[in-house]
C-alpha positions in Angstrom: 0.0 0.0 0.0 1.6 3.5 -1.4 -0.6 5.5 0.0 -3.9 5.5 2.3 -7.0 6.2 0.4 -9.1 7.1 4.0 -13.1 7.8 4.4 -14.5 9.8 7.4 -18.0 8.8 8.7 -18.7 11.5 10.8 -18.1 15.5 10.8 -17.5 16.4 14.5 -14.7 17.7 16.8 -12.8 14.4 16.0 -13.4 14.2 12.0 -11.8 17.0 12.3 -8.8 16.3 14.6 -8.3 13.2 12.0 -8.6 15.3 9.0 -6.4 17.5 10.4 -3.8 14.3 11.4 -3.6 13.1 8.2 -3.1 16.6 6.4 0.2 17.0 8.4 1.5 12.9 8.5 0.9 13.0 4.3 0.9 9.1 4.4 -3.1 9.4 3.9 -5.4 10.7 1.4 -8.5 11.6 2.8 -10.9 10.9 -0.1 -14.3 11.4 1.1 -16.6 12.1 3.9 -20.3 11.7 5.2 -21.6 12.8 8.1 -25.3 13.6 10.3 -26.3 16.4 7.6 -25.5 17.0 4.6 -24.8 20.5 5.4 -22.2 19.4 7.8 -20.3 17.2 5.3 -20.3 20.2 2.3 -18.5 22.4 4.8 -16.2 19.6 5.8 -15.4 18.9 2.3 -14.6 22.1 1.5 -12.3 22.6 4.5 -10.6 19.9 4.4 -10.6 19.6 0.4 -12.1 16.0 -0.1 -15.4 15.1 -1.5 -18.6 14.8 0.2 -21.0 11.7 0.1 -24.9 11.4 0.9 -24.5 8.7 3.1 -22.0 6.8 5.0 -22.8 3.6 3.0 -21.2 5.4 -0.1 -17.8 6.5 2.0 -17.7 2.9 3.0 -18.1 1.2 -0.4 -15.8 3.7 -2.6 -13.8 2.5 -4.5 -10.3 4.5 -3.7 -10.9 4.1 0.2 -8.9 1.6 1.8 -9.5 2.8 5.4 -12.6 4.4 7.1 -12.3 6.4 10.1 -15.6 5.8 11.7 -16.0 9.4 13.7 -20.3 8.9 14.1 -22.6 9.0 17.1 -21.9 6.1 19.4 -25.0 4.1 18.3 -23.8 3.7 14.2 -20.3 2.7 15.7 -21.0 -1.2 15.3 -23.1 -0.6 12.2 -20.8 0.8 10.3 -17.2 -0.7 11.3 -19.2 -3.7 10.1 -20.6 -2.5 6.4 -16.7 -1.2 6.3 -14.9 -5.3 7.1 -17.5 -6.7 5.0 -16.5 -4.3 2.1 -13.2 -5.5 3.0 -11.4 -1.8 4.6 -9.2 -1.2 7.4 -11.6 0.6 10.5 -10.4 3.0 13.0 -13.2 3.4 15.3 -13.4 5.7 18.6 -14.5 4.1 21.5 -16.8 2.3 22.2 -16.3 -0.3 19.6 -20.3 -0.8 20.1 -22.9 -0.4 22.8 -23.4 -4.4 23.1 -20.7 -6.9 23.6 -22.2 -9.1 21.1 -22.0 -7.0 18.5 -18.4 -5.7 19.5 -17.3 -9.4 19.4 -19.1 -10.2 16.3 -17.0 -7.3 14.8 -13.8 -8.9 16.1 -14.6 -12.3 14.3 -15.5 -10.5 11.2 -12.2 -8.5 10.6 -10.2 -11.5 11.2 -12.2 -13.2 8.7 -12.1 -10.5 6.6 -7.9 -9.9 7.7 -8.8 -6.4 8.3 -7.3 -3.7 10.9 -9.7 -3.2 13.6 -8.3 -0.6 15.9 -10.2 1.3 18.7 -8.8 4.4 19.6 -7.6 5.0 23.1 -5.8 7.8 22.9 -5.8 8.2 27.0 -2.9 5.2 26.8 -0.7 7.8 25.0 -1.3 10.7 27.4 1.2 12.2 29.8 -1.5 10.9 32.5 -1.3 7.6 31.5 2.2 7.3 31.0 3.1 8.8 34.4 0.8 6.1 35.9 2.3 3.5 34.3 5.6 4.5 35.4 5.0 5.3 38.7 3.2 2.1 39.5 5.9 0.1 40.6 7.3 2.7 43.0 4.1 2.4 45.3 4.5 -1.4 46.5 1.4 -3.5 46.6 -1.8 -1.1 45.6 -4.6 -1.5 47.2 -7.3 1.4 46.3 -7.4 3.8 43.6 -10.2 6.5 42.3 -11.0 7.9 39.6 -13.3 11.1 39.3 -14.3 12.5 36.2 -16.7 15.5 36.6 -17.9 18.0 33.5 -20.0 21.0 34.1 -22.5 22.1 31.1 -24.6 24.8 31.2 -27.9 24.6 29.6 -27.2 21.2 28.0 -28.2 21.0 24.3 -30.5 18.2 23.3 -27.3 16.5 22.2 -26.4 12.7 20.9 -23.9 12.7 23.9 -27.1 13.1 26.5 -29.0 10.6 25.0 -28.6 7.4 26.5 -30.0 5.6 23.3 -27.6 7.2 21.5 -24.3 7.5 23.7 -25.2 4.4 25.5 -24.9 3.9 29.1 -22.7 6.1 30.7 -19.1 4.4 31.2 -20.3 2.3 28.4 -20.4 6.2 26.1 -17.0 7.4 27.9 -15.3 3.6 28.0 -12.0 5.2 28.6 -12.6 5.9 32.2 -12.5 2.2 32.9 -10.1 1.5 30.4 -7.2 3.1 31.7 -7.8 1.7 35.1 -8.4 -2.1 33.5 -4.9 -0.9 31.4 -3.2 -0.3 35.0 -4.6 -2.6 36.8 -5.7 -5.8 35.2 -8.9 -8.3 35.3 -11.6 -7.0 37.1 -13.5 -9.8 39.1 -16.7 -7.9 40.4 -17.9 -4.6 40.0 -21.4 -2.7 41.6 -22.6 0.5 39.9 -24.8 3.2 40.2 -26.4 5.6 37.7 -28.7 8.4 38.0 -30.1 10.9 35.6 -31.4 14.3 35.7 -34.3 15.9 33.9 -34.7 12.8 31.6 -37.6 13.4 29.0 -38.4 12.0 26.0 -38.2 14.8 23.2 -40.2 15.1 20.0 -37.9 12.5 17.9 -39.1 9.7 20.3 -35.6 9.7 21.9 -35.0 10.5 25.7 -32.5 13.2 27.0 -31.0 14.3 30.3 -29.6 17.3 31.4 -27.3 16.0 34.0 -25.8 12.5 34.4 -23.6 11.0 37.6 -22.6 7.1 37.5 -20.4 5.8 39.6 -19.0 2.4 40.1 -16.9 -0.4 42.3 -14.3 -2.5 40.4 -13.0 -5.4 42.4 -9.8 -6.5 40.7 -8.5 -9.7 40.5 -5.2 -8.8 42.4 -7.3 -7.5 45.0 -7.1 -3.7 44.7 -10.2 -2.0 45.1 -11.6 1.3 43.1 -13.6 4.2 42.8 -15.0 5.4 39.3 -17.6 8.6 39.4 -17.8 10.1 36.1 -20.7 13.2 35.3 -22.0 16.0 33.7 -24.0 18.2 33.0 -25.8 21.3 34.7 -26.0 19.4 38.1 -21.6 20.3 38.3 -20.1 23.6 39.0 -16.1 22.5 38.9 -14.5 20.8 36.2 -12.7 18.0 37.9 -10.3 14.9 36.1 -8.3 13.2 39.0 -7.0 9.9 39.6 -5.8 8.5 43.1 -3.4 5.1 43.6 -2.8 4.1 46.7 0.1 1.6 47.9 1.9 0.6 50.8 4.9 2.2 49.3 3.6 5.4 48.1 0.9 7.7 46.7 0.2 9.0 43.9 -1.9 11.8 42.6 -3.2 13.2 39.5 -5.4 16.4 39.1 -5.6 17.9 35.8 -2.2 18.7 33.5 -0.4 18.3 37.2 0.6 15.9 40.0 2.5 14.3 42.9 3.8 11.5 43.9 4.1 11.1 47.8 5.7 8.7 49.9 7.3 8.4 53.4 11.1 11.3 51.8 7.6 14.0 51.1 6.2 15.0 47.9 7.0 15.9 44.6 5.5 17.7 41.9 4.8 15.8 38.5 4.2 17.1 35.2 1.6 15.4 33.2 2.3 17.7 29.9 -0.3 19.1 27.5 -3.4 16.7 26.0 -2.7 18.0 22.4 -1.8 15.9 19.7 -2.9 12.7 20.7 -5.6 11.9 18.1 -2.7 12.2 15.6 -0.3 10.1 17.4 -3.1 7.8 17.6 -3.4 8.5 13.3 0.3 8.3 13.0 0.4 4.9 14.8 -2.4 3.5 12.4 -0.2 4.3 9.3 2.2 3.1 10.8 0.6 -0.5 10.8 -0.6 -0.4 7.9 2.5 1.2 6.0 5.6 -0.6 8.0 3.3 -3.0 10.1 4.7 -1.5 13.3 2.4 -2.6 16.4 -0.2 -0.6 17.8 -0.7 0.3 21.2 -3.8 -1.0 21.8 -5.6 -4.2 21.0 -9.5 -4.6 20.1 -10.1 -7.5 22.2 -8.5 -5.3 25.3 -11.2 -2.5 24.2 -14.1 -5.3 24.0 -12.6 -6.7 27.7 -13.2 -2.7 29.1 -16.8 -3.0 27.1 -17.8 -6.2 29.2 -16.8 -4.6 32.6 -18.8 -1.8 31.4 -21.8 -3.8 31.1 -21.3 -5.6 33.8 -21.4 -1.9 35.8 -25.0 -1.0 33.8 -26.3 -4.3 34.9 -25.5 -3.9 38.2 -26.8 -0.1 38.4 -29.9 -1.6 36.5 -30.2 -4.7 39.7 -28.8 -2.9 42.5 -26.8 -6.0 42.8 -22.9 -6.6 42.3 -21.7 -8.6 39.1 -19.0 -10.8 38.5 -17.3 -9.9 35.0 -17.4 -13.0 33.1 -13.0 -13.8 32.0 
């Protein structure tokens, strides 16, 4: 492959972050796009000098694309990384990979009968966050708690895909990364017990329901033992941004709040630097070329994605029972 003939399905904040990737690697050739409205996609088209399509079906089955870049609303995720393998193209989807496990797994089994790249991005891995958790792990002995709180004011919240739980999917099913990195850190989880609440839910003239605020929180017992603490919200019911990850160990502590940190242990503190979020949706772009171009690995695997998926449900069935699950291996 001499070049990367790539489709976008999707016209959004990350279409464009992926448009924008590929415009400075120069490995890819974006060579159409599709998204919600056809508005949307004109404007994209022109910006970003490629041509638009009607429908994503038509990015998908074009002749001179070789990868699509599936950018949509969380529901069409499975949908189309699946019309995309069975037309025989590399996917890149953002997470989740699908709002079911069934049909995330179905879409594993398909692109290795089709031998076709499935990546889900993960672009949290590559961040300065990530890494300096990674890093720091083994300086804190055994770890036994760690949490995780993820909180996102909005004011007056649009009637938005993202606050539509038929569209998003279940909370820390719609933001997957939360438990990802932790699942990354930490390993298998064995049980988990969840909680979700929404606030002023109503069903809106399109038949579809939307909230205004949303708080879920969860318990993940891992395997090793550790316990921790997931809260992800937002909406109108939060005033302060907050992003901040705990670990605990017998060795040490470790603390990260924002672009910032410490790590603390019985010599004091000191101050970490987490670095800016930038650039990581092309790192992530760069990293798929390079696969497919030099077959270097990637960072992330889809089965690991579809492993984070299952915990995920496993939270939503406990929130939906009220009882704790055991995550299936």
């Amino acid at each position: 492959m001499a070049a990367v003939g790539v489709g976008i399905v999707g016209t959004g904040f990350v279409a464009r972050k992926r448009a924008e990737a590929l415009e400075q690697d120069g490995r890819g050739r974006l060579v159409a796009v599709a998204g919600y409205l056809p508005g949307d996609s004109e404007a994209f088209a022109q910006q970003y000098q490629t041509l638009a399509l009607p429908t994503w079906q038509q990015v998908v089955h074009h002749p001179q694309v070789d990868l699509v870049l599936v950018c949509h609303i969380n529901c069409y995720h499975g949908a189309v990384a699946a019309a995309a393998l069975g037309a025989k193209k590399h996917v890149v989807v953002e997470y989740p990979l699908a709002l079911t496990v069934a049909e995330a797994e179905a879409l594993l089994t398909l692109a290795h009968a089709r031998d076709r790249l499935l990546h889900v991005e993960h672009i949290e891995l590559l961040g300065g966050t990530h890494q300096a958790l990674k890093t720091h792990l083994a300086t804190l002995g055994q770890i036994h708690y760690a949490r995780y709180s993820t909180l996102a004011p909005k004011r007056r919240v649009p009637r938005s895909w993202s606050y539509c739980p038929q569209q998003f999917g279940f909370p820390l099913v719609g933001a997957l990364s939360r438990l990802h990195r932790l699942i990354d850190a930490f390993g298998p989880v064995q049980r988990v017990y969840g909680q979700n609440q929404y606030g002023g839910l109503a069903q809106a003239s399109d038949g579809l329901d939307y909230y205004t605020t949303c708080l879920c929180t969860a318990q993940l017992t891992f395997t090793s033992g550790l316990v921790a603490a997931v809260a992800y919200g937002k909406g109108e019911g939060f005033w302060t941004s907050t992003r901040r990850l705990e670990v605990y160990g017998s060795q040490g502590q470790l603390v990260l709040d924002g672009d910032g940190g410490e790590w603390v242990n019985a010599q004091g503190a000191r101050s970490l630097s987490l670095g800016s979020r930038r650039g990581l949706f092309a790192a992530d772009t760069t990293a798929v070329l390079d696969h497919l171009l030099a077959d270097k690995p990637l960072y992330c695997t889809p089965a690991a994605s579809v492993y984070s998926l299952r915990v995920a449900t496993a939270v939503q069935q406990s929130a939906a029972s009220g009882q704790s699950i055991t995550v299936a291996g």
